[in-house]
N, C-alpha and C positions, 0 to 999 in steps of 0.2 A: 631439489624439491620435485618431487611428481608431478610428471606429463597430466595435469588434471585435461585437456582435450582428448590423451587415450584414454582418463578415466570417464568420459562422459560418452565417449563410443561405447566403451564397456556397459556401461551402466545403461545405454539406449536398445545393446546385443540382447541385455537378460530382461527388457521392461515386459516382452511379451511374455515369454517362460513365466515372468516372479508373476504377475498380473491374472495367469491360467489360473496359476498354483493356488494364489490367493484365493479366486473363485471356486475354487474346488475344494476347497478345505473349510471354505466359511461354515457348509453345516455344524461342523466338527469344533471350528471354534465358540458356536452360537451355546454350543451341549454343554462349554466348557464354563462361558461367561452366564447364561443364563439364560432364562426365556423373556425376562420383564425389558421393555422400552429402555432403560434407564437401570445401570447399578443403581443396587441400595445406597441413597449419596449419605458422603461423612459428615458427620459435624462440619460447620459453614468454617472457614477461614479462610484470611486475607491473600491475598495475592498483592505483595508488595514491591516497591524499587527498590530492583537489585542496586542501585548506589548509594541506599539508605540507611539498609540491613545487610544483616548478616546472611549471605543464602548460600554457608557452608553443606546442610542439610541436602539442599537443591541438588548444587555442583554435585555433594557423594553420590546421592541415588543416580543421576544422570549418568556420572559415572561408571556405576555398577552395572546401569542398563547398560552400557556400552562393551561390557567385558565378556557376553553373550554373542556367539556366532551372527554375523551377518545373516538374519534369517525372513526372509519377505512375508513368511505362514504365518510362523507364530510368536502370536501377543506377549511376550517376557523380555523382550531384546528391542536396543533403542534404533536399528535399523530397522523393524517393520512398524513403525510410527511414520519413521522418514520416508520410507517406500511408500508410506498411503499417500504422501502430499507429492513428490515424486516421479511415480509411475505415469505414462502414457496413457493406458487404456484401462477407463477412461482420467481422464486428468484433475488434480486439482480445481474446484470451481473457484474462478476470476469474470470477471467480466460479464457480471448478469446478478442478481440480488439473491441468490444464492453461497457468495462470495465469503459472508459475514457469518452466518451460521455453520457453513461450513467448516473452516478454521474453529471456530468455537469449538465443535464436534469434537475435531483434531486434538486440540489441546486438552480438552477435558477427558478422553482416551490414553494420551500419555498421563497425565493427571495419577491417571487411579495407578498406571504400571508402575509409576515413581513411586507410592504411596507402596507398594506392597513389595518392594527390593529387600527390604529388612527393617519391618518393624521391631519394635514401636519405635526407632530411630526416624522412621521417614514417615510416617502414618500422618502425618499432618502434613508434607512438603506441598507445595503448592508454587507453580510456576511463575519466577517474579518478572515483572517488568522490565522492558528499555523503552523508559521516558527520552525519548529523542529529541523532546519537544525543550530541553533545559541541558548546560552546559554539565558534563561530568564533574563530582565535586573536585577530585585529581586532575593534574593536567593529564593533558592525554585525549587520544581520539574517542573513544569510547569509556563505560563506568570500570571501573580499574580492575575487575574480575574478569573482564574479559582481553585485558592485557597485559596481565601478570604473567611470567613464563611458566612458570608452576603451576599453572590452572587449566584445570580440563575445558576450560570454555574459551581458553585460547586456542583451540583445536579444531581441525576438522578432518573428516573420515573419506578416507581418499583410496582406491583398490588394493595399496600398498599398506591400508595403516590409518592409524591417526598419527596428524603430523602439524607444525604450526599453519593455523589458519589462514589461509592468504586473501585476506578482506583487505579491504583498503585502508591504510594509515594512513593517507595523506591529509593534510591540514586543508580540507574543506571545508565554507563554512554553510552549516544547513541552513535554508531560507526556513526552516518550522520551527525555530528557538522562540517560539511564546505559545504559550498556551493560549490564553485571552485571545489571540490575532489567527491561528492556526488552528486551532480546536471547539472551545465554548463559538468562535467565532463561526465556524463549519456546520456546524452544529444547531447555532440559530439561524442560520440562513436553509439550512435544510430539512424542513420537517416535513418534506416527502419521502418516507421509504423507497419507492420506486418510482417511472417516469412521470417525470413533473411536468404542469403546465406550461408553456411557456410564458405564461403572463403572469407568471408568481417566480420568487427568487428563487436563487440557488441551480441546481446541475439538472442539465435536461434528465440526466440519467438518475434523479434522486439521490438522498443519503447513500443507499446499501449499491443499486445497479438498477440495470433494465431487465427486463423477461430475459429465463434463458434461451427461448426461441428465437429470441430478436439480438441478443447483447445489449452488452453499452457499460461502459464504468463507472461509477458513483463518486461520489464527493470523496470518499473515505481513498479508493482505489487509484484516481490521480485527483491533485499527481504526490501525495502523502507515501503511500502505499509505497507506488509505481517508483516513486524518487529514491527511496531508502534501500529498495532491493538494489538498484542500479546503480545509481551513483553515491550515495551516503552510507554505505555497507560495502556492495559489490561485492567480490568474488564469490564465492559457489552461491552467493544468493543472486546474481545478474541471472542465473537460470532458474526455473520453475521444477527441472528433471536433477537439480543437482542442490538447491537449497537448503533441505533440512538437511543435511549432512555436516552443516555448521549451527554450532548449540546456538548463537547468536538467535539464528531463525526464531527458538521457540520464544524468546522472551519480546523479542521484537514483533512479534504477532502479539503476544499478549496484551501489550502496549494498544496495539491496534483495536485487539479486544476492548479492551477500556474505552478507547473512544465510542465504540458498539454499546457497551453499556451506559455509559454518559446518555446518551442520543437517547436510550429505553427511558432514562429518570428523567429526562426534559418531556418526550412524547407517549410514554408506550409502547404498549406493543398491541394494541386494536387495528393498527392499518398495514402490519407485515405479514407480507406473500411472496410466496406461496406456505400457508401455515402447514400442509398435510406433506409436501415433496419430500422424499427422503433423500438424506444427504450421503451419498453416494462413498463407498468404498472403507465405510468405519467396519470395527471389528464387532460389530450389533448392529442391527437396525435401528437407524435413531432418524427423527422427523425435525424439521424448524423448529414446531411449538414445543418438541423435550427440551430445548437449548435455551426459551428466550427469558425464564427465572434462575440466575446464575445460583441463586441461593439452595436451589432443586441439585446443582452441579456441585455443590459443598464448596463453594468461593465468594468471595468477594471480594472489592477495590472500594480504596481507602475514599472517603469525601473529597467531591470537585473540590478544588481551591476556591477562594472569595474571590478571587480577580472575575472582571463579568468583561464581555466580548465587549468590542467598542463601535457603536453605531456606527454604520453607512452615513446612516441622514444625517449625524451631525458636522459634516463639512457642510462650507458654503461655497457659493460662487467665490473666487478669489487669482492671486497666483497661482501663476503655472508649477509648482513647487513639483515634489515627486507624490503621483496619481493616487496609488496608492500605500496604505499604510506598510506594506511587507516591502514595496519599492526597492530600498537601498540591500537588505538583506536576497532578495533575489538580482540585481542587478550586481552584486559581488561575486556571484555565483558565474550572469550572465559574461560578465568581465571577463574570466577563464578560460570561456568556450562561446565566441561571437554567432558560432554558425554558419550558415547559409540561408540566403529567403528562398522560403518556398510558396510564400501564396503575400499577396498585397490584395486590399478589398478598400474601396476608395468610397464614400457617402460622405454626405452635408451634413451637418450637424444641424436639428433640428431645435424650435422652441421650446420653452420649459412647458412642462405639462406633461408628459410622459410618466409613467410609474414605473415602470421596466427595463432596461435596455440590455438583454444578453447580447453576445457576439454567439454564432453557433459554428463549430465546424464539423460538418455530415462526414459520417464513414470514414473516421483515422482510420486506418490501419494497425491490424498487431504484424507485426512480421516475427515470422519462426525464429531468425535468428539476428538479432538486430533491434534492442530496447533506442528507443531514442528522447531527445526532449524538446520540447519549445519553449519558445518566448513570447510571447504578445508586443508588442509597439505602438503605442496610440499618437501621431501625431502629424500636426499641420504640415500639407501637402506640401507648402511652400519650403519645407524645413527638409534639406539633405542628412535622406538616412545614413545615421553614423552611428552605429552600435560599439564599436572599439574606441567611442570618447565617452570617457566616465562619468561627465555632463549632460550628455545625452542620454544617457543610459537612466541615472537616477531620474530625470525629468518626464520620460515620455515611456518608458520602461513599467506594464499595467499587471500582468501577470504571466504564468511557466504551467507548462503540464509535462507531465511525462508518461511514455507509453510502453511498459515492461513486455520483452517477448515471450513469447508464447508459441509451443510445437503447435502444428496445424491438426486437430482433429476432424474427423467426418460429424456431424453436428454441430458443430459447434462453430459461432461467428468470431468470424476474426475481424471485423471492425468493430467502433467504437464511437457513437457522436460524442462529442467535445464540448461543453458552452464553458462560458466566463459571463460570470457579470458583473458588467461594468457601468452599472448606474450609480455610484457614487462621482465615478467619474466622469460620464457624461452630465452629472449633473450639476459637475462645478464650472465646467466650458459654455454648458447651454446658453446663458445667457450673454456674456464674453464674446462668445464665436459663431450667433446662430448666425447659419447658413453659409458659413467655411465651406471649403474643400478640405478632409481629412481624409486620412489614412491608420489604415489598421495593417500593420507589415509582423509577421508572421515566421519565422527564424526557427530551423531547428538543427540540431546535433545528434550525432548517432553516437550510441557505444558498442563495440563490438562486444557479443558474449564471448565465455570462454573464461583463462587463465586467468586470474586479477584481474583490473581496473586494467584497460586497454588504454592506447591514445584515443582521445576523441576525435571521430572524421566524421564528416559531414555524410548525408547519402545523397549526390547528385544523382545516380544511376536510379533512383528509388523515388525520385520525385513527382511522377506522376501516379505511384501507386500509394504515397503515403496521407496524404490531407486531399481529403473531398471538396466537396462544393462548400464555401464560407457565406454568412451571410448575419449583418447586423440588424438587431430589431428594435426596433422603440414601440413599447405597449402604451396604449394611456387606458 
């Protein structure tokens, strides 16, 4: 197999050269695509799961794209789609509410090139989904298209070739297998686009992210996002300079997509900003507000499921059972990889009455090179922390983020605040345990980038640069 470590030097040697060229040729591509905001979009169709249907159609044209010179310039070949997410300067937007329409952009850009490979055979394809969120119908790590030897989306584009993709097969199990609990559930808790109050639920950093002058990650980005590239995919997607280079990439965004659009047909689109920013490095000038009627894009995704998210409030005070509802599915995970603590935060558990209770942690860290993840631990002071007892783990075990690396740009932030909320389960103790000694114990694992799925090592050398100032709040 290829030194994918020489391939990603390689690839970091030519980021500025392909990055000029691009700039330099845009007029030329602009003359070619058009002058209007937006292609003339096609007739509307579905963007389906790939494990459902047939997405022979998909695979060809990606295919064909693929049999075009490696070319960073120009719009006909499935390496300058991959170069636009990619390239260095400037980078793929993450970590700011830019994040979401951006990718949109992305995909609906590859969109139109698939569509024009060779009609009328492909004039409809439309890029399908990875539902991650539900067990493949085949056994198997991933939907069976992308583990068939014969299939071009077994593959991925490495300086020597395309060759078999070296994503991860290991039998992990994802903490996101429900919709209801991971998604509708995200979803209702979040109907802040961007930074949210902290006296209302859901992620300081809103739905999408924070301003891009400030940072900060969104509900959707961890640890959903952040988890899937790193640890529930990994290889050439553990990096942000090396990810579309595996076909996985685009369906597994799409996916993402979907939840983007979910979040429009519950809230709208009246409270997303920045509407006018242009979404940097597409092959046209295109804004947020061209992106936020997919229907305008010539696509669509099939009707939410009937399953409906499942209330916070309807726990009660009771046993100490597992906190929360995703508990045992994230503590299987936790089980794997125990960690190291890196941050302990000790408070009283106060009377009932409270509305609110986020945990927050100020300025994670993205590190260049080095994705890592955590665990949250909620439990009584008197109780010896023991994360490698599977007892312990299901019981006291509340929630996981994860933090995907990222090269270091000049503008752009490389921290990230963090919340959890944990008012379901502060609200089942309150009455139980007011005015306990608790703890909130704080665990995380590093994975190395690079070549496949690395051993997991912990980052002692990194722990006073990785998690900020922690801090629990009770609003009433």
């Amino acid at each position: 197999m290829t030194d994918l470590t020489n391939s990603k030097e390689k690839h970091a040697r030519r980021d500025f050269l392909q990055t000029s060229a691009l700039t330099a040729v845009l007029p030329a591509i602009f003359s070619v695509l058009g002058a209007s905001p937006l292609m003339a979009a096609p007739a509307v169709q579905r963007r389906e799961d790939i494990d459902t249907f047939d997405p022979s159609d998909y695979i060809y044209a990606l295919s064909k794209l693929a049999e075009h010179k490696d070319d960073p310039v120009t719009p006909d070949n499935y390496y300058y789609y991959a170069w636009i997410h990619n390239t260095r300067r400037p980078p793929c937007e993450h970590n700011s509410n830019l994040f979401l329409p951006w990718h949109r952009a992305l995909l609906y850009f590859l969109e139109l090139a698939l569509q024009k490979v060779d009609p009328p055979r492909t004039a409809n394809v439309r890029i399908p989904f990875y539902n991650y969120t539900q067990m493949p119908k085949l056994p198997g790590r991933y939907p069976g298209v992308f583990e068939r030897p014969d299939t071009f989306l077994n593959n991925m584009w490495t300086t020597t070739g395309w060759q078999k993709s070296n994503r991860n097969n290991a039998a992990i199990s994802s903490p996101f297998f429900s919709y209801s609990e991971h998604v509708a559930q995200l979803i209702e808790n979040n109907p802040n686009w961007t930074k949210s109050n902290l006296g209302t639920r859901g992620s300081i950093n809103g739905f999408a992210g924070g301003a891009k002058s400030k940072g900060g990650k969104g509900a959707v980005e961890t640890p959903q996002h952040d988890w899937m590239h790193d640890r529930g995919i990994g290889g050439l997607l553990q990096q942000t300079t090396t990810a579309a280079f595996d076909p996985i990439f685009w369906s597994f965004h799409a996916y993402i997509d979907l939840i983007f659009e979910r979040w429009i047909e519950r809230y709208g689109t009246r409270n997303i900003e920045p509407m006018g920013a242009e979404l940097n490095n597409m092959p046209k000038k295109i804004l947020v507000k061209d992106v936020l009627d997919v229907t305008k894009l010539g696509y669509e995704y099939p009707p939410a499921p009937l399953e409906k998210p499942k209330s916070q409030m309807s726990v009660g005070v009771g046993s100490m059972g597992s906190f929360a509802q995703q508990a045992p599915l994230i503590a299987r995970n936790a089980g794997e990889q125990v960690g190291e603590v890196y941050s302990t935060y000790n408070f009283t558990i106060p009377a009932p009455g409270f509305k609110a209770a986020p945990f927050v942690i100020k300025d994670a860290k993205i590190l260049p090179d080095d994705s890592y993840h955590g665990y949250l631990y909620l439990h009584p002071k008197s109780v010896t922390f023991n994360p490698e007892d599977d007892l312990f783990r299901e019981r006291y075990l509340v929630d996981h983020f994860s933090v995907l690396s990222m090269p270091s740009m000049p503008g752009m932030s490389m921290k990230t605040d963090l919340s959890f909320d944990l008012f379901s389960e502060m609200f089942r103790i309150s009455e139980q345990y007011q005015g306990q000694e608790w703890v909130i114990t704080v665990t995380v694992v590093g994975i190395g980038v690079g070549p496949g799925l690395k051993t997991a090592e912990a980052l002692p050398d990194k722990k006073d640069e990785v998690l900020g100032k922690s801090e629990m709040l009770f609003i009433e």
